[in-house]
KOLNUNU-52178 format. One record per residue (C-alpha): x, y negated, z negated; residue in one letter. Coordinates in steps of 0.25 Angstrom, whole numbers, padded with zeros to 4 digits, always signed. Layout:
N
XYZA...
END
This chain:
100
+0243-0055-0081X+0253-0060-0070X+0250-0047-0061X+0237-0053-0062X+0237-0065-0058X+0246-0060-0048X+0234-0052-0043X+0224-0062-0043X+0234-0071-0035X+0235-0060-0023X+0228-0064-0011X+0225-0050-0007X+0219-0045-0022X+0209-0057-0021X+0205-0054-0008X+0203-0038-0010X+0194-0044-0023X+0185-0052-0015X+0184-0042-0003X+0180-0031-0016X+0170-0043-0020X+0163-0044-0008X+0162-0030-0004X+0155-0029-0018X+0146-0039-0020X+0147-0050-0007X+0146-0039+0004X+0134-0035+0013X+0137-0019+0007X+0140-0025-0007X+0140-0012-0020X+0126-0016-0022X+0121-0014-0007X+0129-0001-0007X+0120+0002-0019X+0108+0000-0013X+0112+0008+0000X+0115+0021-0009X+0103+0020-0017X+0094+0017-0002X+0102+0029+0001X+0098+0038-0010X+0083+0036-0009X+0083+0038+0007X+0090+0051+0004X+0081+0055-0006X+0068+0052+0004X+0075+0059+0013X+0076+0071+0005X+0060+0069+0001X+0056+0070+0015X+0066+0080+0018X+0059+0089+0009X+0046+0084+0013X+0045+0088+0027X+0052+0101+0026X+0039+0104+0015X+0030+0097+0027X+0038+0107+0037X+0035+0118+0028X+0020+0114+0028X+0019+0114+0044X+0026+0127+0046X+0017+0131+0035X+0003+0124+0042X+0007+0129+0056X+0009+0144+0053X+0000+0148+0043X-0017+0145+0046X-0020+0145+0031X-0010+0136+0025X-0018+0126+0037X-0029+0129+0035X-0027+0126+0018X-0019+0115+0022X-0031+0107+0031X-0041+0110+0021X-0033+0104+0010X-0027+0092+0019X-0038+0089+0028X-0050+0094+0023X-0053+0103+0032X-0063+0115+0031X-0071+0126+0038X-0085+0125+0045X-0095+0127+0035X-0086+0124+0022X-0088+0112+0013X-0074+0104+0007X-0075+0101-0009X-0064+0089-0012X-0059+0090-0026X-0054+0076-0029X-0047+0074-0043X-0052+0063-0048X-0039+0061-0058X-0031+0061-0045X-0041+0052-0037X-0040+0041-0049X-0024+0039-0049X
END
């Protein structure tokens, strides 16, 4: 009990507990902030990883688009519509799809 109070009268042990205090809770990068920053963090790495993946598919698509004529021409005629002279475009629309 006396090594205690002994403790609690040291000048230094008191100010290393209210430095820990402040870095905890007081200060600008208090444990919370530090928690927000990681978890900020984490979802940025995750997009990053999304759209990653995404434009190496899109790069696939254009190498893919740029060398072979028919995967174009499927690609316009599904995208955009577009047909021949002389052929007639029959749009399909679900209509369980269109309600959503």
């Amino acid at each position: 009990m006396k090594n205690l109070l002994n403790l609690l009268k040291n000048k230094f042990f008191l100010a290393g507990i209210a430095f820990l205090v402040w870095m905890v809770f007081f200060d600008r990068n208090d444990a919370a902030s530090q928690y927000d920053y990681r978890t900020k963090v984490q979802k940025l790495e995750e997009e990053k990883e999304f759209y990653t993946t995404e434009i190496a598919k899109a790069d696939k698509e254009l190498k893919e688009l740029t060398t072979n004529i028919q995967s174009l021409e499927k690609f316009a005629r599904e995208r955009y519509l577009m047909k021949r002279e002389n052929e007639d475009i029959f749009v399909v629309v679900d209509s369980k799809k269109e309600n959503k």
